[in-house]
N, C-alpha and C positions, 0 to 999 in steps of 0.2 A: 675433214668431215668423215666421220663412220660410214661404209656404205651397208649393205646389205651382204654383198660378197664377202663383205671382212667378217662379217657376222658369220655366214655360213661354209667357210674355208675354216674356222674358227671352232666351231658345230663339227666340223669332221676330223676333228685331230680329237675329239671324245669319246674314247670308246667303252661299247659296252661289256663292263665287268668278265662277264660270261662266254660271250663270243668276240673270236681277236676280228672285230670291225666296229667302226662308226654308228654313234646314234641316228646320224643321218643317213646312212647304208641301211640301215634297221628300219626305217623308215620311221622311227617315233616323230622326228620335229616337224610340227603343221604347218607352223609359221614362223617368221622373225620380219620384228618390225623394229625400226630405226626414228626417233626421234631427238634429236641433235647428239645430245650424249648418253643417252638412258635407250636400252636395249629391252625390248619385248619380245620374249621367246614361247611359244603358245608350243605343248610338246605332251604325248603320251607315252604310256608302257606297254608293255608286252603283256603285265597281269596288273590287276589291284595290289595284289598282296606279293608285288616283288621285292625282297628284302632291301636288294641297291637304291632306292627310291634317293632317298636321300643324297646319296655318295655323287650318283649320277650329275641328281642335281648342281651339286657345291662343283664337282667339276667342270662343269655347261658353266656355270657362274666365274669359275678362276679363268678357263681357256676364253671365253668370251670377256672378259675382263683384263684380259693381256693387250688386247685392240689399245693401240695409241688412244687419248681423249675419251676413251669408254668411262663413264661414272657410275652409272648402274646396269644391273642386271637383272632384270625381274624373269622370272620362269613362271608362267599358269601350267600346273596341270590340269587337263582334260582329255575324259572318258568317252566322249562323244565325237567323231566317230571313230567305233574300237579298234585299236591294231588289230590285224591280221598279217598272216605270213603274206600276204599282197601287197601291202606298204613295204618290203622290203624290194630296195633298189638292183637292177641288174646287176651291178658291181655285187653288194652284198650276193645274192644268189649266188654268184660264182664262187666270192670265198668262201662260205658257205658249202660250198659244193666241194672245193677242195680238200675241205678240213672233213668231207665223209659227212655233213648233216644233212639229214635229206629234207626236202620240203617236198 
């Protein structure tokens, strides 16, 4: 059986195009929800109009689709409520920090 963990250990080997860390460090993914083999991942961006939309996507969908017995992967996006640099995770912040970006 999928749990949740596998989904979101899963989530964090996907990283964001632009900065070397995790969608999940980045604070985009809301949610992930588990129903026996079909994966619901509820997840926003950084902007409207960020070019990787896509990219990010199909990768969330191949890494979460590695999961043993995984058969689907749906991704919603949603705008509501917007990222901010506050969704970013302590971990993040720090790499972040090293790499000289400031928040």
């Amino acid at each position: 059986m999928v749990t949740t963990d596998q989904v979101w250990d899963a989530l964090a080997r996907v990283n964001d195009p632009e900065y070397p860390l995790s969608v999940v460090d980045l604070g985009m993914v809301y949610g992930v929800g588990v129903n026996h083999k079909d994966i619901q991942i509820e997840m926003t961006f950084t902007a409207i109009g960020c070019p990787a939309i896509d990219m990010i996507i199909a990768d969330v969908r191949d890494e979460v689709g590695k999961i043993p017995e995984v058969q689907g992967v749906n991704v919603d996006v949603v705008w509501s409520p917007a990222w901010t640099k506050a969704c970013i995770t302590d971990k993040g912040r720090q790499i972040l920090q090293y790499y000289g970006v400031g928040l």
